[in-house]
Structures are given as C-alpha cells and as structure tokens.
SEDO-91276 format. One record per residue: y, x negated, z of N, C-alpha, C in turn. Coordinates in pm, whole numbers, padded with zeros to 5 digits, always signed. Each point is the difference from the previous one (the first is absolute). Last residue first. Layout:
// residues N
YXZYXZYXZ...
This chain:
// residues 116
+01672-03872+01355+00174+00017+00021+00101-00085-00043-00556+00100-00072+00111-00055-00004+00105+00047+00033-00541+00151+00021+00135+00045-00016+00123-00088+00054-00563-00066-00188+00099+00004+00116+00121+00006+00018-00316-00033-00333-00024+00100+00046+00135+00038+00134-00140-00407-00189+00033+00057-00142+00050+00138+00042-00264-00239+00318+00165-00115-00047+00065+00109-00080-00475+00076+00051+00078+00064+00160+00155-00056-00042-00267-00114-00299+00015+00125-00071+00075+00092+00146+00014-00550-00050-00099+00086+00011+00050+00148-00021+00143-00550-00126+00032+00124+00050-00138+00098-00005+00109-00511-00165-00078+00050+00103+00048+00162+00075+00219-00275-00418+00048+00038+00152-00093+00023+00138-00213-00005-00474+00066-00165+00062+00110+00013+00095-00217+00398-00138-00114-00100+00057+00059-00121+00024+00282+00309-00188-00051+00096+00093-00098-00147+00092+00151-00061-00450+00078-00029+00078-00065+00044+00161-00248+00107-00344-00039-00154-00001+00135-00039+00155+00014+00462-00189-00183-00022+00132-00007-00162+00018+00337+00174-00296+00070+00015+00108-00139-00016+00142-00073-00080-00445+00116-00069+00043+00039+00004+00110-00279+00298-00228-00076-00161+00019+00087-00091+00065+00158+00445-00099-00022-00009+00104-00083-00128+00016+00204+00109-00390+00132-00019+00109-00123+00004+00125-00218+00059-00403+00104-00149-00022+00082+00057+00104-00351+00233-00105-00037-00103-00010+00056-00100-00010+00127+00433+00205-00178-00049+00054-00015-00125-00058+00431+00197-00141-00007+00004+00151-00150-00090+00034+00035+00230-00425+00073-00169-00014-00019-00063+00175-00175+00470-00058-00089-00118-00027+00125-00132-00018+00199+00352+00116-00106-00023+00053-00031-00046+00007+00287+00063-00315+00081-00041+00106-00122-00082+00090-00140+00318-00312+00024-00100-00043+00056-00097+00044-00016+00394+00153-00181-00031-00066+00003-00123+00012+00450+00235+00089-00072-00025+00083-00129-00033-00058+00203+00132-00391+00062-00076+00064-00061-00089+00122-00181+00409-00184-00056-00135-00085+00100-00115+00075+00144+00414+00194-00122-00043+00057-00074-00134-00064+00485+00171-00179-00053-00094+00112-00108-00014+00096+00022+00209-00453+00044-00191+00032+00005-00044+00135-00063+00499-00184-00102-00109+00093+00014-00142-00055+00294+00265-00277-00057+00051+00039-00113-00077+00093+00412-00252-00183-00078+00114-00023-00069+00086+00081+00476-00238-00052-00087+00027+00072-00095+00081-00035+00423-00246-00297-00058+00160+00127-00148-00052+00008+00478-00244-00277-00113+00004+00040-00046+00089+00131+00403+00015-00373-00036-00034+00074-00164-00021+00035+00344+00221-00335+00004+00068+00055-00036-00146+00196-00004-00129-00526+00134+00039+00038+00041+00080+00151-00510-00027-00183+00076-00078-00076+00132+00086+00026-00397+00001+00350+00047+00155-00104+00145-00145-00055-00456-00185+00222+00119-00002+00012+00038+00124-00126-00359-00041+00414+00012-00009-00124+00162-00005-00033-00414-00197+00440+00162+00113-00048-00003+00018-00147-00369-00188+00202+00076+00043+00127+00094+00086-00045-00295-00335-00293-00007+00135-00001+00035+00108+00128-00024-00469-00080-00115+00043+00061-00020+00129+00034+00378-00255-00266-00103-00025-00036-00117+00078+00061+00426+00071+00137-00062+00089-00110-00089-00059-00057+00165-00191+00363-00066+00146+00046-00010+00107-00078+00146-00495-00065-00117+00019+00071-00061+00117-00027+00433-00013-00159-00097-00051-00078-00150+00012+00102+00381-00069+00225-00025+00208-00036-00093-00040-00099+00170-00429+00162-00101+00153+00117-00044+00084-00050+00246-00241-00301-00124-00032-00010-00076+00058+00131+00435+00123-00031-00069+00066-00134-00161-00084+00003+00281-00150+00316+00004+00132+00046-00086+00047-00118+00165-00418-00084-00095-00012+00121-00005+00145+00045+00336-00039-00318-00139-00020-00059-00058-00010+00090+00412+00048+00150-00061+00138-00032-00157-00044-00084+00181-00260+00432+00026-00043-00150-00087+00169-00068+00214+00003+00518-00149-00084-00113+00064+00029-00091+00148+00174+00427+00034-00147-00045-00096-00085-00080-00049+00466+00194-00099-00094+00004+00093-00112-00026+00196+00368-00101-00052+00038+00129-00040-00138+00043+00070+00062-00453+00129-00037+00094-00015+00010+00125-00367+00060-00274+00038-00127-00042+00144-00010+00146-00181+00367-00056-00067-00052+00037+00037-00138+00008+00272+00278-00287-00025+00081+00173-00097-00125+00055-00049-00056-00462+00110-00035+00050+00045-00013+00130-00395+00212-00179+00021-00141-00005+00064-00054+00043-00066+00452+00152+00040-00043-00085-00011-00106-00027-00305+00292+00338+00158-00026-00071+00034-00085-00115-00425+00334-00009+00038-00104+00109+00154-00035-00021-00217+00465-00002+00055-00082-00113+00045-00144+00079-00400+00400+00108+00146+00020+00045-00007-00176-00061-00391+00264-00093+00112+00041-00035+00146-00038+00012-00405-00124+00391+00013+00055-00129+00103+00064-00096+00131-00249+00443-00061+00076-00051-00026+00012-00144+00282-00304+00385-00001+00040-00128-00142+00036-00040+00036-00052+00453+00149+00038-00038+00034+00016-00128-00419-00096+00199+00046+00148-00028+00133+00000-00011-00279-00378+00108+00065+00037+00113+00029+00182-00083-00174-00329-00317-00106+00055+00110+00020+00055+00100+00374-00095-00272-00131+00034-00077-00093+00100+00094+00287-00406+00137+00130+00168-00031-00151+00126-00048-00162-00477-00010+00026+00076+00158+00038+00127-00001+00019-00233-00408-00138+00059+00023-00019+00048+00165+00447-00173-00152-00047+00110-00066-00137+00063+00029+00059-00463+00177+00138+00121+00069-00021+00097-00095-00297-00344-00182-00016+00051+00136+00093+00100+00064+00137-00186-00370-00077+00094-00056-00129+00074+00147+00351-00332+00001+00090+00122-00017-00128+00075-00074-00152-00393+00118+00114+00026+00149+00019+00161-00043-00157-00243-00360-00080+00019+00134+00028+00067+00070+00338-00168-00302-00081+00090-00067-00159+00053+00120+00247-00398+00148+00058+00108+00024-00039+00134-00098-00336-00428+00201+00126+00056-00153+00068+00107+00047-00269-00180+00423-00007+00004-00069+00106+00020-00146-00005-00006+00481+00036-00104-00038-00050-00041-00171-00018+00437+00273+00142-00053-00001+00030-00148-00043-00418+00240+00092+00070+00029-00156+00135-00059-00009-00406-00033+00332+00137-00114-00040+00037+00039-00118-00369+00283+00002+00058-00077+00182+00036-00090-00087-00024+00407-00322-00094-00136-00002+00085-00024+00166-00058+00407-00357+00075-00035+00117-00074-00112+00069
C-alpha cells in the first residue's frame, strides 16, 4: 500500500484495495477473494490487470489458488501482510512524505493540528 497509489498502475491500485480489505479484516484467512471477473467489473478494470494483482499475492505466498474453485487466504497473510506493508511504508512512502513534509516547512504542531 504505497501514498499516491492512486496515481500509480492500476494492477497497484487494485492490489492496494484488496491488501486494505485484508488488513482491515474484511477478508480473512480462508475466506475466497472475489472473482477476477467480480473485481474486474467492480473496479472498471481489465480482468488481466486484476489477475496480475492477484498474481502478486500468490507470488508472496498470501493466498493459494484451489484450480476451478478460486483463490483463499492463507493462514497469517495478513500479519506477514502488515510486516510487509510496514517496512515498504519506512523505506519508500515515508522518505517522501518527510522530504515533502520539509519543503512545505510544516511542523509536527501543523501535522497534528485538527482541520475542518
């Protein structure tokens, strides 16, 4: 889950919005992600850009796929999930956001301070 995922590949995009669903507990261990298709139509994506999301998350061993049945959720994917999220967070979304942070001149009182 990368900052400015939204301007990033859409295979990105839609593999960030799953890994949220994920870590939020709305899709759990065991429980069957949706469908290529389902996703695809939800999303206004191309069903291959959905399969290379889902590709992601069987490369790094997140889900497995049962042939004809779908792809599921393993067992502590989503703590390895959050691990992993983590660290991307520490070495590539927050250098960014500490470089931006400094060339606005903002302070942690700025950051802190409740907007309306």
């Amino acid at each position: 889950m990368t900052a400015n995922s939204e301007d990033g590949p859409v295979y990105l995009r839609l593999r960030t919005t799953v890994a949220a669903a994920i870590l939020r507990g709305e899709i759990r261990a065991g429980d069957q992600l949706p469908s290529v298709r389902a996703l695809a139509a939800e999303h206004g994506a191309n069903p291959l850009t959905v399969a290379k999301a889902y590709q992601s998350f069987q490369d790094e061993g997140y889900v497995e796929v049962r042939r004809g049945v779908g792809m599921f959720v393993l067992p502590g994917a989503a703590e390895r999930l959050r691990s992993s999220e983590r660290d991307r967070f520490v070495r590539q979304t927050w250098p960014r956001i500490r470089d931006q942070i400094d060339l606005l001149g903002l302070t942690p009182g700025d950051l802190l301070e409740e907007r309306a």
